[in-house]
C-alpha positions as CSV (number, residue, x, y, z in Angstrom):
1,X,0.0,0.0,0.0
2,X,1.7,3.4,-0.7
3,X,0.5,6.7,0.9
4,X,-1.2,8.4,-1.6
5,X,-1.0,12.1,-0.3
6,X,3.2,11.5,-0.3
7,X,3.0,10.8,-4.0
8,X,4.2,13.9,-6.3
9,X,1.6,13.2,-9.1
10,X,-1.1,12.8,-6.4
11,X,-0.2,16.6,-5.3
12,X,0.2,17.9,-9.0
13,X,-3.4,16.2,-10.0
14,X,-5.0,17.7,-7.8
15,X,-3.3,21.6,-8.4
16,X,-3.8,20.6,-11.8
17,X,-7.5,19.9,-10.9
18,X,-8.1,23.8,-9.3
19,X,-6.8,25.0,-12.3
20,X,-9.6,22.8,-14.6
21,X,-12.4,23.9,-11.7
22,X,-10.7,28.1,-12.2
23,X,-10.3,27.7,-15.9
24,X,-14.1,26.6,-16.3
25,X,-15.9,29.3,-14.5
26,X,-15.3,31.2,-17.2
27,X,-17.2,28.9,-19.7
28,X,-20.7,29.9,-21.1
29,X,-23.3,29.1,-18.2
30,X,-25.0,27.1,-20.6
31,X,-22.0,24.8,-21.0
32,X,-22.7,24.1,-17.2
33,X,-23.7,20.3,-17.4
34,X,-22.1,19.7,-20.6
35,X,-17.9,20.1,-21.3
36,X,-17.9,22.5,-18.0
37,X,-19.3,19.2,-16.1
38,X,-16.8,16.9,-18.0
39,X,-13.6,18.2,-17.7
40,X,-14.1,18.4,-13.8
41,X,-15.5,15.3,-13.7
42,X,-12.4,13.7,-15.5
43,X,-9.5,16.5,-13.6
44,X,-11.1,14.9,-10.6
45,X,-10.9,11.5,-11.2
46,X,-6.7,11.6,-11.5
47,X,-5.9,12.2,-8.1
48,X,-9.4,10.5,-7.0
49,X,-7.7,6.9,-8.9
50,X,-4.5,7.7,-7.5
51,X,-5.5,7.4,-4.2
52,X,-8.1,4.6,-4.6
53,X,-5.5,2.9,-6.2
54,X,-2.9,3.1,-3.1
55,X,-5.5,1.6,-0.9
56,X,-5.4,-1.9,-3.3
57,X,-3.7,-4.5,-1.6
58,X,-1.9,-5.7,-5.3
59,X,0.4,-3.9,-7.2
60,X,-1.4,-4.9,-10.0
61,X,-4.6,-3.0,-8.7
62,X,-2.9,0.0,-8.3
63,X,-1.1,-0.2,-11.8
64,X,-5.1,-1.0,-12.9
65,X,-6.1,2.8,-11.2
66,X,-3.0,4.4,-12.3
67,X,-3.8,3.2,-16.3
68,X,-7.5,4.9,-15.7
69,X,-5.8,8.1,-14.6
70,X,-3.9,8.2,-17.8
71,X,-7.2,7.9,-19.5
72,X,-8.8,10.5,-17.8
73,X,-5.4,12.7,-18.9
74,X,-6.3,12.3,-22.6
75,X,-10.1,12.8,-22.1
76,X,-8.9,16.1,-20.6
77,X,-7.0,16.8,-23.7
78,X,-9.0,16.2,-25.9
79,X,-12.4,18.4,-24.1
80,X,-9.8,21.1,-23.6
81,X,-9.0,21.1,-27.1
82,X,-12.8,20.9,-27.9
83,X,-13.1,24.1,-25.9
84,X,-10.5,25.6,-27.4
85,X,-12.2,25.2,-30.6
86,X,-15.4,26.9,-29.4
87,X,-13.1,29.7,-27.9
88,X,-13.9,29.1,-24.5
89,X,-10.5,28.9,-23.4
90,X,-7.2,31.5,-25.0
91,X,-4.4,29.5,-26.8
92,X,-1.6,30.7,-24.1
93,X,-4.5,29.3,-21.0
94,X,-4.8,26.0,-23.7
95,X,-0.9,25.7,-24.0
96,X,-0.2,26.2,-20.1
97,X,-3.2,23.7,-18.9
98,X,-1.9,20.6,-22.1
99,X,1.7,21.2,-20.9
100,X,0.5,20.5,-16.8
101,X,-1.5,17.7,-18.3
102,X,1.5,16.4,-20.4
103,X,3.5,16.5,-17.3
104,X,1.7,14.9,-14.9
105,X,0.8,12.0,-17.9
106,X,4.2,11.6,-17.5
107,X,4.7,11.4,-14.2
108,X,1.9,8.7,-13.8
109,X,3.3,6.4,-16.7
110,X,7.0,6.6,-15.3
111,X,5.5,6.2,-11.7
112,X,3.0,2.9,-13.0
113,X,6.4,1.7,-14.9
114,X,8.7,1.3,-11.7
115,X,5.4,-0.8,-9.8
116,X,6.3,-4.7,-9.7
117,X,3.5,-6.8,-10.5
């Protein structure tokens, strides 16, 4: 079991997650339960899988959590680049949010790579 609020990408997921919840409050109100609702949905589950993942008692459970946290990292790409194209986000806010994204992507595959099964 590894303790999830120790872990670096836990911490940066869940920045990166304020920034999804700040960068959507500017979105049209009527976007509200549609991209607005998903992208906070999906910046939540990262750190949420990350630490439901630390509590498995297999390695191979956590790697399971740590794969679905990688998916919700490209579903975020791709709704922010959605958004992007309905200019409800700038280029420079889209560049800094993909390269966090990118970053912590990494950090999770290189993290999920080092876990023995």
């Amino acid at each position: 079991m590894h303790q999830f609020k120790e872990l670096a990408i836990w911490k940066k997921s869940r920045l990166f997650c304020s920034e999804i919840y700040t960068v959507t409050s500017n979105f049209p109100s009527d976007e509200k339960f549609g991209i607005t609702n998903q992208l906070r949905r999906a910046s939540v589950s990262i750190p949420s899988n990350i630490a439901e993942g630390s509590s498995r008692n297999s390695n191979k459970d956590f790697s399971r959590f740590l794969e679905i946290a990688i998916g919700s990292c490209y579903e975020i790409e791709t709704q922010l680049l959605i958004a992007s194209d309905l200019n409800f986000i700038e280029q420079n806010k889209l560049q800094l949010l993909t390269n966090h994204l990118d970053e912590i992507t990494k950090m999770i595959s290189k993290f999920r790579s080092t876990i023995k099964l």
